[in-house]
PLY file of the C-alpha trace (Angstrom):
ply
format ascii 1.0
element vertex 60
property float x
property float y
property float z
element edge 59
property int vertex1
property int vertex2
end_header
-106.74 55.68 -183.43
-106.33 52.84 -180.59
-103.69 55.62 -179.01
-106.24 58.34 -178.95
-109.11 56.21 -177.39
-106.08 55.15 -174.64
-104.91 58.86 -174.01
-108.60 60.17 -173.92
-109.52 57.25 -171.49
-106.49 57.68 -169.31
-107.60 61.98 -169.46
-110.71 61.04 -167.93
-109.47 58.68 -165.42
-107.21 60.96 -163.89
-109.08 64.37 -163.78
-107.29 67.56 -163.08
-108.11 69.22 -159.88
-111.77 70.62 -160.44
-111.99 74.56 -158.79
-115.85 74.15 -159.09
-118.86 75.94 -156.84
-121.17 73.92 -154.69
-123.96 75.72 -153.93
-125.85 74.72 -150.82
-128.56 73.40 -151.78
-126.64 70.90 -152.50
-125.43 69.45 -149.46
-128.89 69.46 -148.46
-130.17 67.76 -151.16
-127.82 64.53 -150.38
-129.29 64.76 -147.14
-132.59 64.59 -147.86
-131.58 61.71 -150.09
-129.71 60.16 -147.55
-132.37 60.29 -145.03
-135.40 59.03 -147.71
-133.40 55.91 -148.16
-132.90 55.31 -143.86
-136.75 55.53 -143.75
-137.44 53.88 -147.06
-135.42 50.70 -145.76
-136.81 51.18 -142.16
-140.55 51.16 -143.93
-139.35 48.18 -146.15
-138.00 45.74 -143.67
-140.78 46.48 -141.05
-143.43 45.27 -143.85
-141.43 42.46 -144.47
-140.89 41.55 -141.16
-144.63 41.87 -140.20
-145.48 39.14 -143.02
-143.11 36.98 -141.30
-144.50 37.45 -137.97
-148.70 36.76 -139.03
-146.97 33.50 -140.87
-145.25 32.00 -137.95
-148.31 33.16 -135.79
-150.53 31.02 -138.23
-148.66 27.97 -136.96
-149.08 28.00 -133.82
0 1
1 2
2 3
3 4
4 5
5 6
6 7
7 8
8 9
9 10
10 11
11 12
12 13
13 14
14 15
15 16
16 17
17 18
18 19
19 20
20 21
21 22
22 23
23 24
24 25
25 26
26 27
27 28
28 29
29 30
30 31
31 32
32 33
33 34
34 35
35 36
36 37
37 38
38 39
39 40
40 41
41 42
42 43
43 44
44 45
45 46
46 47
47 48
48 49
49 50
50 51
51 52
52 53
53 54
54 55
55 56
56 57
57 58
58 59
């Protein structure tokens, strides 16, 4: 049984060559992921970055 599990693991580690169809809609949906996360992160760190600034400005 052990040398099934081993063979089935070592059929899925090293696939044959896939001759699959990417439709485009796709490749555009990676990009629109892609760019979500730039502006997420950009939205993100400028929030964070503005509570740093009114607590410094506090101090002075």
């Amino acid at each position: 049984m052990k040398l099934i599990l081993t063979l089935a693991y070592l059929c899925l580690l090293f696939p044959a060559t896939a001759h699959a169809y990417s439709d485009p809609g796709s490749g555009l949906m990676l990009w629109q992921l892609a760019v979500s996360f730039v502006i997420g992160v950009m939205f993100y760190f400028r929030k964070f970055l503005g509570m740093f600034t009114r607590f410094f400005k506090k101090d002075q």
